[in-house]
C-alpha positions in Angstrom: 172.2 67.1 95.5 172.7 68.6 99.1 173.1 65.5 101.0 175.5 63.1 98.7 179.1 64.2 100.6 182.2 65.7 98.8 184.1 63.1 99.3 181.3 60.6 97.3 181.0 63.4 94.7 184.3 63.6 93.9 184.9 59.9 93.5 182.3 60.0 91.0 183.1 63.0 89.1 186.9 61.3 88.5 185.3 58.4 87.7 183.0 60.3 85.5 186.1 62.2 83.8 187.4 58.9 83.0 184.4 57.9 80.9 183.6 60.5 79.4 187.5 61.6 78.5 188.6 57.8 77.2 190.3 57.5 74.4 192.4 54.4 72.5 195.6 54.1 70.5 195.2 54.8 66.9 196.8 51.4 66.6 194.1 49.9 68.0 191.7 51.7 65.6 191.7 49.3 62.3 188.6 49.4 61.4 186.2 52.9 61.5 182.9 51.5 62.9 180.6 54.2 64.9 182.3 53.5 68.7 185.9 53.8 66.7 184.9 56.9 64.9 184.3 58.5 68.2 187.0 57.5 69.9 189.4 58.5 66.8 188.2 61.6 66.3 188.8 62.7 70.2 192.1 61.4 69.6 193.4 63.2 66.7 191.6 66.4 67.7 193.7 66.3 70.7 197.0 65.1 69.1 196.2 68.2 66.4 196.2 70.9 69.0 199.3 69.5 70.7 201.0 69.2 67.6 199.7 73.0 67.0 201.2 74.0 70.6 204.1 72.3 69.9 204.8 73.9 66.3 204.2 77.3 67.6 206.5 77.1 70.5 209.2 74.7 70.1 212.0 76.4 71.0 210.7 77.1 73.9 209.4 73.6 74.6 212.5 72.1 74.0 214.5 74.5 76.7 212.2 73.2 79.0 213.0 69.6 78.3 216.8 70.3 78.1 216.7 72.1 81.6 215.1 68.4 83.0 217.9 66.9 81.7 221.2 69.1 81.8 222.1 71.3 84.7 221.1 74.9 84.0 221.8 78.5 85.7 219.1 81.5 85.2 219.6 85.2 86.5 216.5 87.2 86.8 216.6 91.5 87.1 213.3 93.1 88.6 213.5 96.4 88.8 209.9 99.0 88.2 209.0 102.0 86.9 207.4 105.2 89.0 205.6 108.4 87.8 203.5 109.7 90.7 200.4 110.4 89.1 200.3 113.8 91.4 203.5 115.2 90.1 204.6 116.1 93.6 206.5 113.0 95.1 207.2 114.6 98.4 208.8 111.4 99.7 211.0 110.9 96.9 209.5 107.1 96.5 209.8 107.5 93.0 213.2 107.6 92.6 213.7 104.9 95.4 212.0 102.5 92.8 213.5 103.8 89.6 216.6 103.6 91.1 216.0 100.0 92.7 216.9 96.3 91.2 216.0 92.7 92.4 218.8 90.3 91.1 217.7 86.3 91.5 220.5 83.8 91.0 219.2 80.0 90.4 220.6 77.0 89.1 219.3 73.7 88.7 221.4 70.2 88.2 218.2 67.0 87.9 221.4 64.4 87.3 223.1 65.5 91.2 220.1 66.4 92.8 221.4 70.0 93.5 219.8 73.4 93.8 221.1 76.9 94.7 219.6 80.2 94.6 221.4 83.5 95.2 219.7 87.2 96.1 220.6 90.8 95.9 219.1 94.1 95.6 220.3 97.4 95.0 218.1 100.6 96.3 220.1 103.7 94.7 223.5 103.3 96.1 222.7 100.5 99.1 223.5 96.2 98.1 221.9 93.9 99.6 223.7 90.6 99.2 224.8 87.7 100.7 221.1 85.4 100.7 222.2 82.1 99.3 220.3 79.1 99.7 221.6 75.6 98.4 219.5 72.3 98.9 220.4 68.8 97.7 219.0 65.4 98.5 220.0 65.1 101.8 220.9 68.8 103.2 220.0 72.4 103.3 221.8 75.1 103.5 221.4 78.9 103.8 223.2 82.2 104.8 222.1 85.9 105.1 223.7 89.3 104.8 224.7 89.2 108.3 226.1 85.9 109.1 229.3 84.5 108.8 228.5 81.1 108.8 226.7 78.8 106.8 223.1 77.4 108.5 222.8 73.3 107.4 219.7 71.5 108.3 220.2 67.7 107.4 216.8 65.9 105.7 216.5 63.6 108.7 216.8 65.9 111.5 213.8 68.3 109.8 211.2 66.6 111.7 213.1 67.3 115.3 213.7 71.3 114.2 210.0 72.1 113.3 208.8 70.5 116.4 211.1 72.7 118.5 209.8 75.6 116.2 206.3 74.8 116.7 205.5 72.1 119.1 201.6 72.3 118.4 202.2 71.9 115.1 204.3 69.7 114.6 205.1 66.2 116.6 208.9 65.8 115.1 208.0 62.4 113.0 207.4 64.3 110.2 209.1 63.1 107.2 210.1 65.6 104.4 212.0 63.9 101.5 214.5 66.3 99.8 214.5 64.1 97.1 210.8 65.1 95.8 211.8 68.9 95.5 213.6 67.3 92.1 211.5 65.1 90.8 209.5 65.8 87.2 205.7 66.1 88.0 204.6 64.2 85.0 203.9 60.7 85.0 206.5 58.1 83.8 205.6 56.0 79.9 205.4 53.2 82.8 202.6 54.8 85.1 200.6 56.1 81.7 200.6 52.7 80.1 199.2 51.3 83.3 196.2 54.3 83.2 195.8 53.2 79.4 195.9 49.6 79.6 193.8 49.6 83.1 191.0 52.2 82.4 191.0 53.5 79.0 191.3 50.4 77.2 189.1 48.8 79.9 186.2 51.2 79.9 186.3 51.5 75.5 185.8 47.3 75.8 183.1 47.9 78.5 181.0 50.5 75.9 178.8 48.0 73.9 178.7 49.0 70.7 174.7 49.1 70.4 175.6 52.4 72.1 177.0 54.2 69.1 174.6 55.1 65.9 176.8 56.8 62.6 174.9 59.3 60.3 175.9 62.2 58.4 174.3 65.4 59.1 174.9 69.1 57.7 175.7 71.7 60.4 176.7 75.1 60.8 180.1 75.5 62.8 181.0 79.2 63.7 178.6 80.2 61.0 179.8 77.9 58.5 177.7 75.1 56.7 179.9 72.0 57.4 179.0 68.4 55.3 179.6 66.1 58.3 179.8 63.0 60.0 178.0 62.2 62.7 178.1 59.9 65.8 175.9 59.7 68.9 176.7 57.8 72.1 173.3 57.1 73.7 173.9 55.3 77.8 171.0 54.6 79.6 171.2 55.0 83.6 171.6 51.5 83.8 174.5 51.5 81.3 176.1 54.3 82.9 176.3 53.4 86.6 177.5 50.0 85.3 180.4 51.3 83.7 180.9 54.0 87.2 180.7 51.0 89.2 183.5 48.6 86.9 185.6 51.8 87.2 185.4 52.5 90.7 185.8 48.6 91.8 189.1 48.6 89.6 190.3 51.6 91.1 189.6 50.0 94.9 191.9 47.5 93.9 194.3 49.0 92.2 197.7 49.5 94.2 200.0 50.9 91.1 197.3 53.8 91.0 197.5 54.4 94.5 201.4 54.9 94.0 200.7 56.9 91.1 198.3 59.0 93.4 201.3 58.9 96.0 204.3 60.0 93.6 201.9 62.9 92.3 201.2 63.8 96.2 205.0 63.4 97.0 205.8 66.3 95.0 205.1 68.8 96.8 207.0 67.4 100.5 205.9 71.6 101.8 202.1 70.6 101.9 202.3 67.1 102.5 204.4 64.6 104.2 204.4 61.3 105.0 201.5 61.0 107.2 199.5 63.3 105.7 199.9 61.3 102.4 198.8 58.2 103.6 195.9 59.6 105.9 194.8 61.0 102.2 194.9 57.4 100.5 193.0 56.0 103.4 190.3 59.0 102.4 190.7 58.1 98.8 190.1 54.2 99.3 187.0 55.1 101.8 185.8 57.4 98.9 185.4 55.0 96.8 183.6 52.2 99.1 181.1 55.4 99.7 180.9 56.1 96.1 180.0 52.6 95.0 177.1 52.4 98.1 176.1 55.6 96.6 176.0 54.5 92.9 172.3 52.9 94.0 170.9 56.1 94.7 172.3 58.1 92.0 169.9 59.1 89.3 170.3 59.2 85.8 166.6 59.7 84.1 167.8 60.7 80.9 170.9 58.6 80.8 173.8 60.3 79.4 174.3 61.1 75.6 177.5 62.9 73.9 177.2 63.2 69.8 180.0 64.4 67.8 180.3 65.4 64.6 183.3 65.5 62.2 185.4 66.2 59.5 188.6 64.9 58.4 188.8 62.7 61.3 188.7 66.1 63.6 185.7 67.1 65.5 183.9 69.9 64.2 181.3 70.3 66.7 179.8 68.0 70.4 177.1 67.8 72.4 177.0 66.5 75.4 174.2 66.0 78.4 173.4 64.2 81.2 170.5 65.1 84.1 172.2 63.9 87.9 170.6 63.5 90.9 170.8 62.0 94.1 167.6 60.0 95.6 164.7 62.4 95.6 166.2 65.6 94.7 165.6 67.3 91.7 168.2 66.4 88.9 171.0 68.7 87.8 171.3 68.9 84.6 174.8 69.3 83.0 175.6 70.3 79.4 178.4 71.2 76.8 178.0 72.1 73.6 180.6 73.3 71.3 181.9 74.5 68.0 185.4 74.2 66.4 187.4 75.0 63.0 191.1 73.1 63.7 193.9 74.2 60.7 197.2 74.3 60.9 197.1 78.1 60.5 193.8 79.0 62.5 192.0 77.9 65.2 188.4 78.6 66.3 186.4 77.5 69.2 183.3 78.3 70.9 182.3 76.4 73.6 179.0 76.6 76.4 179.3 75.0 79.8 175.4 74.7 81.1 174.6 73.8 84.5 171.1 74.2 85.5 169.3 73.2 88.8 165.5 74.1 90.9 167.5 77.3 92.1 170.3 78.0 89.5 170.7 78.3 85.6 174.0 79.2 84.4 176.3 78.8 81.4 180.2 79.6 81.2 181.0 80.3 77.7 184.8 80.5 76.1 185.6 82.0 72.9 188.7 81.4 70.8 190.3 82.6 67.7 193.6 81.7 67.7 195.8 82.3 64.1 199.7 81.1 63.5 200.7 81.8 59.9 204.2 83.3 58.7 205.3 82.9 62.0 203.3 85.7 63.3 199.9 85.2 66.0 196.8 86.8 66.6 195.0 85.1 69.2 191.5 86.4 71.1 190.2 84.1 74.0 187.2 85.0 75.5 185.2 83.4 79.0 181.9 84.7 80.1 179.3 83.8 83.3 176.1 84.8 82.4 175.2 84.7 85.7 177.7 87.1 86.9 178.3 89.0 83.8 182.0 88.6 84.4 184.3 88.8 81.9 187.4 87.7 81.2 189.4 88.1 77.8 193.0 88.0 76.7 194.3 88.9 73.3 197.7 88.7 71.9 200.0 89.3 68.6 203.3 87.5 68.2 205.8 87.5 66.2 208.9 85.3 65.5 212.2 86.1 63.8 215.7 84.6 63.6 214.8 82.7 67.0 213.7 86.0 69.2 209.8 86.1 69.6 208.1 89.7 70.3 205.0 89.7 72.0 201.7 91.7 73.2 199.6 90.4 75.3 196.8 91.4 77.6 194.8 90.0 80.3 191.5 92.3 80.8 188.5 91.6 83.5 185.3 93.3 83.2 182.6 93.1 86.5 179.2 94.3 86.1 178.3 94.4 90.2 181.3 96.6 91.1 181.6 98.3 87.8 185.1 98.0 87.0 187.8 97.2 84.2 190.9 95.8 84.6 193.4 95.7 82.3 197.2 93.2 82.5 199.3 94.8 79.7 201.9 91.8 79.1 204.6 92.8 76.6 208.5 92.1 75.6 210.3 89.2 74.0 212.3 86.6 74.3 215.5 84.5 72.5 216.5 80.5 72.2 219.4 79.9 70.7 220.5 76.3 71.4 221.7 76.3 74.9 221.5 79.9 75.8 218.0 81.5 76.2 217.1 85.6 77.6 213.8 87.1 77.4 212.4 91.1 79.1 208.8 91.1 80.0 207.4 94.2 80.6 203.6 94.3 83.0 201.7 96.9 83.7 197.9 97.6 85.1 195.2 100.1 84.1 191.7 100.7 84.8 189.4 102.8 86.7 191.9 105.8 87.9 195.0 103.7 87.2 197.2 104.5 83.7 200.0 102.1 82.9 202.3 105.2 82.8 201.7 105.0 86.6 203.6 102.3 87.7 205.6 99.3 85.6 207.1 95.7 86.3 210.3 95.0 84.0 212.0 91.5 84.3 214.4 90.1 82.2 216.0 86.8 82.7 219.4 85.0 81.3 219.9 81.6 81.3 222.2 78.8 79.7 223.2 75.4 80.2 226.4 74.0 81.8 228.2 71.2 82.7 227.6 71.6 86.3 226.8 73.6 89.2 229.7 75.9 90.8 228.8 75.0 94.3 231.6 74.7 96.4 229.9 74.3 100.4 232.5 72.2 101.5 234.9 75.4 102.6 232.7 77.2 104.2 232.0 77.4 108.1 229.0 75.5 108.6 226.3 75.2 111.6 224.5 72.6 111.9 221.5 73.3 113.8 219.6 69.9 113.4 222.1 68.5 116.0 221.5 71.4 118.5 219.3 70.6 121.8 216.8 73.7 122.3 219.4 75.0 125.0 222.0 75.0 122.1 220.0 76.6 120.0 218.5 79.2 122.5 222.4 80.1 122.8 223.2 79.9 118.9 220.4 82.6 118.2 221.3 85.0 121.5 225.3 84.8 121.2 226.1 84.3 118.0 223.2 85.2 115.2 221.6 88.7 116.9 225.3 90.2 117.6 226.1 89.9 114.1 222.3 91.3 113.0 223.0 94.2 115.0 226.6 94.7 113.7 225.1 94.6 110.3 221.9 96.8 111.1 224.2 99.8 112.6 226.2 99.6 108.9 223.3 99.4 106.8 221.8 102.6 109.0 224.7 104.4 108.3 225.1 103.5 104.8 221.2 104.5 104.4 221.8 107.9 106.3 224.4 108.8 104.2 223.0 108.0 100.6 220.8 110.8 101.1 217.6 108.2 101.3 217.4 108.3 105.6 215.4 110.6 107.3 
């Protein structure tokens, strides 16, 4: 498929995900014929696992809802662990980082629209403070060890200050909203109902129900023989690029997904703004005029077919396949094939990725074995490339009592071509009570020549909720420097901010000569 362009390709693989991902309200599901045995059983299998997530860590969940509702303040402490593997730290860097502490001071208020964040360190007997940074919907501000003042930036005058900054990067029409640093990246019960209501429910009326065949078939499921049922959803090409091309033309025309697309984009105002967002629609809406030319030259020999089998209403075990090409080329063929065991108390996957072309056949297999029982875990994930040999596996026990979770985790890499081993070590614990929460995780690496005695990351975090955010800006001396001209800010930086860096420097020196740390 070397000559179909990314841009076409990745129209169709959205589209694609759409189909093959839809799913229906159970209240739409009255009666269990073969298409609404298919669709139900995606559903509940996914509602299961949430509700498993969900079980398993709802206190923890339900901080993270509270803190997108109610102001909130957090502390974090880094600080490491040193033993030079030598025995003879001649520099004495060990006990510059045993003796050395990272303090972060955030809070968060979603209702005002106001953030502030605080730093500090300690390095044996030197502090550092005096970083604060405060930003709300229309301002930032921010001050540093050595200034006296406050430095403000208003939202609208952004544009003008990065052009002086960088005047080949930037033209000074820039527009970076404030405003989208607060808001909540999922999508609103108004933008999902439009997805359900315009695609899913769209593309599960589009399916003809000739398309589905029900059986019941005996299979083995993580070597277990499972009594089950058994639906197959058989497309032919025509069928599929049918269904491709009422998705795509729905989506041309379809302004409330291009503000969806927009909102999403919005969030992150650093890598995009303005401009940049609407150039991007305008790729996204020529995207799919390419995709839909390209639709007549896509080839589907095989047509597409995805069977499921299940149990209980859950799936116990899927097939999928489809062979894509484009014009003359040889077809890539695409396959997943998986096996699961969903309880309350255990869950076990096993799923195969397959993607095979003329020059390439390769699978990506994950392994799971996940178990929540007592309020204890013991989970094993596992993700192999066969064509790499790399391998990736995390494992982790858990335990939870009287609201404070202990944990053991570790992320581990093995790479056949450089033969080496890597080992995350991922331990500590964590508290919720109500609207208080503290946790201390503990990291450290080991692997070829590298212990975890050697060198250790310890964090630990406080946090609570509050009525609201103790920032008082108002009294402070304040510069604005989005209203300076570049000769007032030329004259800002020489007479006012490097005196008082240098003022500060000579202390710090001398407070760093005489802790016994200069040289």
């Amino acid at each position: 498929m070397k000559n179909i362009s990314k841009k076409t390709l990745w129209i169709i693989v959205l589209a694609a995900v759409i189909v093959i991902g839809a799913s229906i309200s159970a209240s739409a599901l009255l009666k269990k014929n073969p298409k609404e045995q298919y669709f139900s059983a995606e559903l509940n299998s996914f509602q299961f696992m949430k509700e498993v997530v969900e079980n398993r860590y709802s206190d923890e969940l339900d901080w993270v809802e509270a803190t997108k509702e109610k102001p909130s303040e957090s502390t974090f402490e880094v600080s490491a662990e040193y033993n030079d593997p030598s025995g003879y730290d001649m520099t004495g860097m060990s006990d510059i980082i045993n003796n050395a502490t990272i303090t972060l001071k955030s809070g968060y208020n979603p209702e005002k629209q106001e953030m502030s964040l605080e730093a500090g360190a300690n390095i044996a007997e030197l502090s550092i403070e005096g970083i604060q940074f405060y930003l709300t919907s229309d301002k930032a501000m921010f001050t540093l060890p050595f200034l006296k003042e406050f430095v403000q930036v208003n939202e609208t005058d952004l544009g003008d200050l990065l052009q002086q900054a960088d005047p080949y990067t930037f033209s000074g029409e820039e527009e970076i909203e404030f405003d989208n640093f607060f808001k909540q990246s999922t999508l609103s019960e108004d933008q999902l109902k439009h997805l359900q209501d315009t695609y899913v429910k769209m593309i599960y009326d589009e399916l003809p129900e000739d398309a589905f065949a029900a059986g019941d078939e005996t299979v083995d499921v993580n070597g277990e023989k499972v009594d089950a049922s058994k639906v197959t959803l058989s497309l032919s090409e025509n069928q599929v690029k049918g269904l491709l091309k009422k998705v795509l033309s729905t989506m041309e025309n379809d302004d409330q997904l291009k503000e969806i697309i927009k909102d999403q984009a919005s969030l992150n105002p650093v890598t995009l703004n303005n401009g940049e967002i609407t150039a991007f629609l305008e790729d996204f809406e020529e995207g799919i005029k390419e995709s839909k030319e390209d639709l007549e030259d896509l080839k589907l020999p095989n047509g597409l077919t995805s069977i499921l089998w299940m149990k209980d209403d859950l799936i116990v075990k899927r097939a999928f396949s489809v062979d894509l090409g484009y014009k003359e080329e040889e077809p890539v063929q695409l396959s997943l094939t998986a096996d699961q065991l969903l309880t309350k108390e255990a869950q076990n996957f096993d799923y195969t990725l397959g993607f095979k072309d003329e020059w390439t056949d390769d699978t990506f297999h994950i392994t799971g074995d996940l178990s929540w029982k007592d309020n204890k875990a013991d989970d094993e994930i596992t993700l192999t490339n066969t064509g790499s040999g790399l391998e990736f596996n995390y494992t982790s026990t858990e335990e939870l009592a009287g609201g404070t979770r202990d944990f053991d985790r570790s992320f581990s890499m093995n790479d056949p071509a450089s033969m080496e081993a890597y080992n995350l070590i991922w331990d500590g614990q964590s508290s919720y009570d109500k609207d208080q929460m503290n946790a201390e995780h503990h990291l450290a690496l080991e692997g070829e020549g590298i212990s975890q005695d050697i060198f250790q990351l310890n964090v630990s975090s406080d946090a609570k909720l509050v009525k609201s955010l103790d920032i008082d800006t108002g009294s402070e001396n304040v510069v604005d420097i989005g209203k300076m001209s570049p000769e007032e800010m030329e004259s800002y930086y020489y007479e006012d901010v490097m005196p008082q860096l240098q003022n500060w420097m000579m202390e710090y020196y001398g407070s760093f000569y005489n802790s016994n740390m200069g040289f």
